[in-house]
C-alpha positions, 0 to 999 in steps of 0.5 A: 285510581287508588292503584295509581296512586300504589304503583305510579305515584300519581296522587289519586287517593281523593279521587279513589276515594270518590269513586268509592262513594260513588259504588256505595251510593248506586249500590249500598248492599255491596261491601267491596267499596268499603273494604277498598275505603278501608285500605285507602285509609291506612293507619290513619287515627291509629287504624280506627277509620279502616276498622270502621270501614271494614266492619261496615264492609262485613256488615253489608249484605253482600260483603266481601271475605279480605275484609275478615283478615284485613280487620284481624290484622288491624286488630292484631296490631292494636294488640302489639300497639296497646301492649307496647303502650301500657309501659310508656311513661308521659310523666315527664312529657310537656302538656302538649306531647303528653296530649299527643299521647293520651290521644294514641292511649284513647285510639289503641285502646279503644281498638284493643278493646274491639277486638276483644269483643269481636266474635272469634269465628273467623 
């Protein structure tokens, strides 16, 4: 379903994500579903939801090696993305915008701080 979804443009990314839930709750111990939730989540949320997914892929008793670059590329883009936000100014935003981007400050940061306290063994 989910390369349907990738390759013939048929919206199938909910039940994609279903038959994903489906494997974990037959088989729990097995990350691959994870990983696979992780890549059907995006950059949704500035990247926090696949970072979970993917740290609960490789915290599984059976995890599955993508999941390791998957989440080092997540987290090299939190890097680029906190770097780039540390020089914006929301001085002069309305309340509302200045919201938006308080919200990405929190999310980017929050992630820059996840790699930074990852291991760097892989």
């Amino acid at each position: 379903a989910r390369y349907q979804n990738e390759l013939a443009g048929v919206d199938t990314e909910l039940l994609a994500e279903r038959f994903y839930y489906q494997a974990i709750s037959v088989a729990p111990q097995i990350g691959m579903p994870f990983n696979q939730l992780g890549t059907l989540a995006g950059s949704k949320y500035y990247n926090v939801e696949a970072t979970y997914c993917y740290l609960r892929c490789i915290q599984s008793e059976v995890s599955f090696e993508g999941a390791y670059g998957n989440l080092k590329r997540l987290y090299d883009k939190a890097a680029k993305m906190y770097h780039q936000l540390k020089k914006c100014e929301t001085r002069k935003l309305s309340p509302s915008k200045k919201r938006g981007k308080d919200i990405k400050r929190l999310l980017v940061s929050f992630m820059y701080l996840q790699s930074l306290l990852q291991p760097k063994s892989r």
